[in-house]
C-alpha positions as CSV (number, residue, x, y, z in Angstrom):
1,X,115.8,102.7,111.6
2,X,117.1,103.3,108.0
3,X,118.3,100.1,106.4
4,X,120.9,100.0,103.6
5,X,119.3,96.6,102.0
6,X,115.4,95.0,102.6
7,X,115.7,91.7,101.2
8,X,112.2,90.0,100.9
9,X,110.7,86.5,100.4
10,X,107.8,84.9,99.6
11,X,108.4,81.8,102.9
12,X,111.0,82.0,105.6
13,X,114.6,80.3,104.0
14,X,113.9,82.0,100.3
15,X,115.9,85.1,101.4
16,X,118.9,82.6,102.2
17,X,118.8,80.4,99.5
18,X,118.7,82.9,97.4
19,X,120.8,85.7,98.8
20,X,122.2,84.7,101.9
21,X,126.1,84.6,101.3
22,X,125.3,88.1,100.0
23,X,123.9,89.3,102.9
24,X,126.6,88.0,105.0
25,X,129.4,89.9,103.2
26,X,127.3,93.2,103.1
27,X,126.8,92.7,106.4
28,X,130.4,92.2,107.4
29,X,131.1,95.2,105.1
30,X,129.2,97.3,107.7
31,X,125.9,97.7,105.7
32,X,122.2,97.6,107.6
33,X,120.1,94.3,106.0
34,X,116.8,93.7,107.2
35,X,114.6,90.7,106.2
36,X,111.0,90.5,105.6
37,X,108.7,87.4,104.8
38,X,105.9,87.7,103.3
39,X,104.1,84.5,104.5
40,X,104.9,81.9,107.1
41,X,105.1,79.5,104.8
42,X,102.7,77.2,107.4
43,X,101.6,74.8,103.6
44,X,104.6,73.6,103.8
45,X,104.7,70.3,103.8
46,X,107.0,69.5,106.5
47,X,107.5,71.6,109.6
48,X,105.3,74.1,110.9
49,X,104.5,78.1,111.3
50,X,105.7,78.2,114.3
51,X,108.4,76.2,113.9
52,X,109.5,78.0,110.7
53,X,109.2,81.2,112.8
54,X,112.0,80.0,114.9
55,X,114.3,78.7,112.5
56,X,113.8,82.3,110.8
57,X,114.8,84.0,114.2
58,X,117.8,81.7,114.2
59,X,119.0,81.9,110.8
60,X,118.7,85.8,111.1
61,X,121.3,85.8,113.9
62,X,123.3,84.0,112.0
63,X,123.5,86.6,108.9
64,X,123.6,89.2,111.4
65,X,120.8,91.2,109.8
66,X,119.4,94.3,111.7
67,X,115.9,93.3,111.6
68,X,113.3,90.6,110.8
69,X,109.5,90.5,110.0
70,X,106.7,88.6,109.0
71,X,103.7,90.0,106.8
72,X,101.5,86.8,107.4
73,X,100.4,86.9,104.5
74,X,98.9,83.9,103.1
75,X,101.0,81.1,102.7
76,X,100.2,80.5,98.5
77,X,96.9,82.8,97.8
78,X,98.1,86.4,98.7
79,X,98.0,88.4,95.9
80,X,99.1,91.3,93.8
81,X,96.8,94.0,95.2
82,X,96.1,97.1,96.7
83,X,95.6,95.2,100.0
84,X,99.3,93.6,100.2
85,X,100.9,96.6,98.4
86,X,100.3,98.9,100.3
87,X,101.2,96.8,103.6
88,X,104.7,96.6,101.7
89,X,105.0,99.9,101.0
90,X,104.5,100.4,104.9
91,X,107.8,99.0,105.4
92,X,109.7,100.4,102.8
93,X,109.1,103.8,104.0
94,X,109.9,102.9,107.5
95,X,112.9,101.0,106.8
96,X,113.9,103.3,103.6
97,X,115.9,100.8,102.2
98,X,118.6,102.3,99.3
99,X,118.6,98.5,97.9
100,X,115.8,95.7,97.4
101,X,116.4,92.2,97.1
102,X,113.1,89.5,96.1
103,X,112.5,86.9,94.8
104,X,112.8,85.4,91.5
105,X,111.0,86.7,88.9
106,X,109.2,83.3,87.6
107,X,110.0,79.6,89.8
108,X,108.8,76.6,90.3
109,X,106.4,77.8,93.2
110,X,103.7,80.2,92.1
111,X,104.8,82.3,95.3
112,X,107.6,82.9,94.1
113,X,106.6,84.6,90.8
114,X,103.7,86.5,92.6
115,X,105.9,88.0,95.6
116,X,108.4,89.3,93.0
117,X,106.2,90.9,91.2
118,X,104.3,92.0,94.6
119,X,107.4,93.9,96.3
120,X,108.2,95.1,92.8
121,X,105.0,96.9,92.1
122,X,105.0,98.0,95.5
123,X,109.1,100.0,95.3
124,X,107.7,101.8,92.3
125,X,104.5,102.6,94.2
126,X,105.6,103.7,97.5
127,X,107.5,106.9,95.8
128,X,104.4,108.7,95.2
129,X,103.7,111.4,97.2
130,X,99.4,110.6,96.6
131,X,99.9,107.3,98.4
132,X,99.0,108.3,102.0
133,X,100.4,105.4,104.7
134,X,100.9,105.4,108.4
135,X,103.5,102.3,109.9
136,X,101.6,100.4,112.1
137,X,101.1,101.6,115.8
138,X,102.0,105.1,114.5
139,X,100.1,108.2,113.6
140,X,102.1,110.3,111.8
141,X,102.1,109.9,107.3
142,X,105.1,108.5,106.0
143,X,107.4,109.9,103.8
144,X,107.5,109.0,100.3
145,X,110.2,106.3,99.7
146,X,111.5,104.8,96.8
147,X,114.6,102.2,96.7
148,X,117.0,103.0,94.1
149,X,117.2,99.3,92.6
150,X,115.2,96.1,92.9
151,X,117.2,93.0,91.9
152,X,115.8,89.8,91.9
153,X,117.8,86.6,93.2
154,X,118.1,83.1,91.7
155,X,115.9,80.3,93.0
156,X,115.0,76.8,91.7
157,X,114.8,77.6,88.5
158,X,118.3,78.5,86.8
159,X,117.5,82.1,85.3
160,X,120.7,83.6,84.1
161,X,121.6,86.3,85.9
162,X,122.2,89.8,84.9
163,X,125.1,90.1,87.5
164,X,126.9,87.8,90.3
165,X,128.2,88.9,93.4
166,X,131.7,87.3,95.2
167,X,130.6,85.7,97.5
168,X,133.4,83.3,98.1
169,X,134.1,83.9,101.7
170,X,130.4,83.8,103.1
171,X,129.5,80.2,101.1
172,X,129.6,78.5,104.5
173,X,127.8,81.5,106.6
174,X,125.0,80.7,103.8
175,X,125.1,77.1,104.3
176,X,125.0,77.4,108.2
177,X,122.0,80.1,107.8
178,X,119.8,77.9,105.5
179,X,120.3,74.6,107.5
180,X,119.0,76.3,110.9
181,X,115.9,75.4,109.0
182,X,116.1,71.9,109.9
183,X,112.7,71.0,109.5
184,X,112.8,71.6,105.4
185,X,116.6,70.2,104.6
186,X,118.4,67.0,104.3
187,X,117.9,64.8,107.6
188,X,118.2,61.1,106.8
189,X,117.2,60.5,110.3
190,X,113.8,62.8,109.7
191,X,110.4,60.8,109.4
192,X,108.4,63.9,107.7
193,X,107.1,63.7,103.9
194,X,110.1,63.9,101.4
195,X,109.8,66.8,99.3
196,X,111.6,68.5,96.4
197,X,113.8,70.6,98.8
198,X,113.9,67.6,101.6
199,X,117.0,65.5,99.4
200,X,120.8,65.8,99.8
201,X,121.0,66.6,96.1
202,X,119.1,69.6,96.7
203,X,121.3,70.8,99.7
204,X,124.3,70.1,97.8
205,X,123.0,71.7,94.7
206,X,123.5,75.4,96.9
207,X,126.6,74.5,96.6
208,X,127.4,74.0,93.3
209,X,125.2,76.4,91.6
210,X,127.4,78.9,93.4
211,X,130.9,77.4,92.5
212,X,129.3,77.5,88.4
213,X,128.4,80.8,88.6
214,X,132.0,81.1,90.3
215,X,133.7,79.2,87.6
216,X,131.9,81.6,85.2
217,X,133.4,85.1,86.6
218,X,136.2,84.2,88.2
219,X,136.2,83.6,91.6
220,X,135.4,80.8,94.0
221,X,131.5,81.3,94.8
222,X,128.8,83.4,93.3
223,X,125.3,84.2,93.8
224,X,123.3,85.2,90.6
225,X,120.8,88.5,90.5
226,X,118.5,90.0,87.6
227,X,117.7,93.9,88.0
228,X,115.0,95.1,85.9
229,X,116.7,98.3,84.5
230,X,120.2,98.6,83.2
231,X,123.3,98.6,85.4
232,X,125.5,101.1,85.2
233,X,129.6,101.6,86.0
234,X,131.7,104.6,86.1
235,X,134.8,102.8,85.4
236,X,135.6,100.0,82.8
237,X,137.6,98.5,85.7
238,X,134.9,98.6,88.2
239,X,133.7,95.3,86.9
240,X,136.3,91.9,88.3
């Protein structure tokens, strides 16, 4: 299956904090979004593995997204290497994804610095032809693949972003996406640790990050990206 966006995270719930009202309108627009994370997040403080594994599966029917993985990585000592590089270059030349969307490029949790430089490293890499990879449970080589942008979303720390996308119709498909993760968000009636994700504030600070960055261009809702190389438009009024 050839994907038209590969979003990846560092835990389960960074794709949709980041970039999930994004990925709902792209994939009302008719695009193929798959979802891949990188660890299953099991140090988490509250919740579990296995519970986070099914409050993935239900937050990816509610985007809509084609597919979902999990590289089981592990959860904060995975690394930049060889190793994990070339197990994500294994997926973007089966999913051949025109578009990549990861994580921020520095944050407050060393994943999240690491696994954007990871997927990264591994785009640029899986274009060359000398890399030899076979996708798991298959034996023929893959093809070369390279994504023709990387952009990196917006996370806890608030990194200006090279470009925002409208996203003012899917603020609530977000919002319902990122709380199917029940075990990690605002419960007053939970009993688990608090944590720095765990309080209202931070559940109504999705919110208002993305009505600023709407206030800022425009429209109702945004959702803030970097991209490591210039962006380019054909038309002065191509930009809103």
């Amino acid at each position: 299956m050839k994907l038209d966006i590969l979003a990846f995270g560092a835990h389960p719930d960074d794709v949709e904090l980041g970039a999930g009202a994004t990925i709902a309108k792209e994939v009302a627009n008719g695009k193929k979004v798959g979802i891949v994370d990188l660890t299953r997040g099991e140090l988490g403080t509250r919740g579990s593995a296995e519970i986070r594994h099914a409050e993935a599966s239900k937050s990816a029917d509610i985007l809509g997204v084609q597919v979902r993985e999990n590289l089981c990585f592990d959860d904060g000592f995975f690394v930049n290497d060889k190793e994990h590089q070339l197990q994500v270059i294994r997926l973007l030349r089966k999913y051949r994804p025109d578009i990549v969307l990861c994580n921020a490029i520095y944050d407050r949790h060393i994943d999240h610095g690491k696994g954007s430089d990871l997927v990264s490293d591994a785009c640029f890499l899986s274009g060359l032809v000398k890399i030899d990879t076979k996708a798991e449970g298959d034996d023929q080589w893959q093809d070369p693949w390279r994504p023709k942008s990387v952009y990196h979303f917006i996370q806890w720390k608030n990194i200006e972003p090279d470009f925002v996308v409208d996203v003012s119709d899917f603020i609530d498909k977000k919002m319902e996406a990122i709380l199917a993760y029940s075990s990690q968000f605002y419960d007053p009636k939970s009993n688990e640790p608090d944590t720095p994700i765990s309080s209202k504030n931070f559940v109504d600070s999705i919110k208002y990050r993305a009505r600023d960055l709407g206030r800022l261009t425009g429209v109702e809702y945004g959702e803030g990206f970097t991209t490591e190389r210039y962006l380019a438009v054909k038309h002065l009024d191509d930009l809103i």
